[in-house]
N, C-alpha and C positions, 0 to 999 in steps of 0.2 A: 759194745763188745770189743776186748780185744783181740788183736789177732797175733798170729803167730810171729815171730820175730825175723824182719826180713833174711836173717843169716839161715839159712837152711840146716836141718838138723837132720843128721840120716838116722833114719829111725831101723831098729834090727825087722821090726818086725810089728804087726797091725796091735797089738796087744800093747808093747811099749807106747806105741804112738798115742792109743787111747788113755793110757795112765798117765802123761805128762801133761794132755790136755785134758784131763781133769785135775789138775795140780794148777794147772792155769785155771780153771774157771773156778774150781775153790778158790782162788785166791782173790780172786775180781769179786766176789761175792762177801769175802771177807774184807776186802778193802774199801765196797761201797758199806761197808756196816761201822766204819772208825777202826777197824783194827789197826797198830800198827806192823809195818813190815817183820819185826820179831815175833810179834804174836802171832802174825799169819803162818811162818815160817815154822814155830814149834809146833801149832796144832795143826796144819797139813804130815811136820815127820811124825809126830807122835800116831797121828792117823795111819801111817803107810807102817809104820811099825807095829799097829796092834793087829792091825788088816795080814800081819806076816811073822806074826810072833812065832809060828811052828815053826819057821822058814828063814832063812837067810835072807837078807834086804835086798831087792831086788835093783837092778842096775839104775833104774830112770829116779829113783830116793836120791842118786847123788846129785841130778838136776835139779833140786827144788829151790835152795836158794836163788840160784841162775834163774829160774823162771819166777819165780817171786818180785826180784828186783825189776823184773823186766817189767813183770804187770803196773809194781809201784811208779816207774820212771814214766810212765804213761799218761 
């Protein structure tokens, strides 16, 4: 498992928090499967994009790569 990155991240709010750490665990899941970090990275946003297509993208979308690498560097 990984965990969260010792830099603390203030989160707004319990909903946020939940989406970014599912952004982490998709991607740990995708990384133990061969993906690489591009790959993980497009189908995580494409995911947060279809999940929000009626909606404007939501603020923790523009963390993904930042926690993607993070998972990878791991």
């Amino acid at each position: 498992m990984v965990k969260h990155p010792e830099k603390k991240h203030q989160y707004r709010d319990q909903f946020e928090k939940m989406h970014m750490y599912e952004i982490k665990d998709k991607a740990v899941v995708l990384r133990d499967l061969k993906y690489s970090p591009a790959e993980v990275k497009a189908a995580i946003k494409q995911d947060i994009e279809w999940e929000n297509e009626l909606f404007s993208l939501p603020d923790y979308y523009r963390h993904t790569d930042k926690i993607v690498d993070y998972v990878f560097s791991r």
